[in-house]
N, C-alpha and C positions, 0 to 999 in steps of 0.2 A: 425467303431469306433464311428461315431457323433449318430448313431443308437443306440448303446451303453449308450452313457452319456444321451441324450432323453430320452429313458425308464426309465434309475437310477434316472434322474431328476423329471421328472411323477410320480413313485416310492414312492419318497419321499414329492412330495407335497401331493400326496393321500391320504399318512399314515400317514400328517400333519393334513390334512383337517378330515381324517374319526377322527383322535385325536377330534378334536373341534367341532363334530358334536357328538359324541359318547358319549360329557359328559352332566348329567343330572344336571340342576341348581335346588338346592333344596332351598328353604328359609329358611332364620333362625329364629328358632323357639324364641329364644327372642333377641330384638335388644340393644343393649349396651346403659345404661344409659347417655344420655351426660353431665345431673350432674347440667344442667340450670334450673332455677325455670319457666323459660321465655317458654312459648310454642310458637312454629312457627304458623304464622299466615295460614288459608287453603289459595289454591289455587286460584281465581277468575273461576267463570262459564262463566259471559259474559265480554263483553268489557269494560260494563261503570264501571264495579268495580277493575279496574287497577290502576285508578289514588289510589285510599283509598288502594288498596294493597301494592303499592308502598312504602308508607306513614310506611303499618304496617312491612314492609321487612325492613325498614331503622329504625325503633324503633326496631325491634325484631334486627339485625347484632349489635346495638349500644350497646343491652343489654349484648348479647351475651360477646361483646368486653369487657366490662367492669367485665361481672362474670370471665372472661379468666385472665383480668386483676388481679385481686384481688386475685385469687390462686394461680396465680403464684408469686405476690407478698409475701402469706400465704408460700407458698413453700423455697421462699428464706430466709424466715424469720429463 
């Protein structure tokens, strides 16, 4: 019987796993407007340019916050 419940158990993670291996990620072909005038700053290559990225993630989130801000104020209006 524990013979039993083992395979059924196997079984089903198998036919979990071939699931989540079976499917193909396709990209999407366009990406949802998010409506900000404000472009995100790129990424840093090296080291020394993290502190100035810093700098631009904390001015780009601030802007962000306040476009959020404001439509949704325009919203409840």
């Amino acid at each position: 019987m524990r013979l039993v419940v083992i395979l059924l158990a196997l079984a089903i993670v198998g036919f979990l796993v071939y699931g989540q291996i079976g499917k193909v990620w396709v990209p999407p072909d366009d990406l949802p407007d998010t409506g900000s005038g404000v472009e995100a700053p790129r990424v840093p290559q090296r080291v020394q340019e993290l502190p100035a990225f810093e700098g631009q993630m904390e001015r780009f989130m601030d802007a962000t916050h306040e476009e959020r801000q404001r439509r949704l104020e325009e919203s409840i209006r």
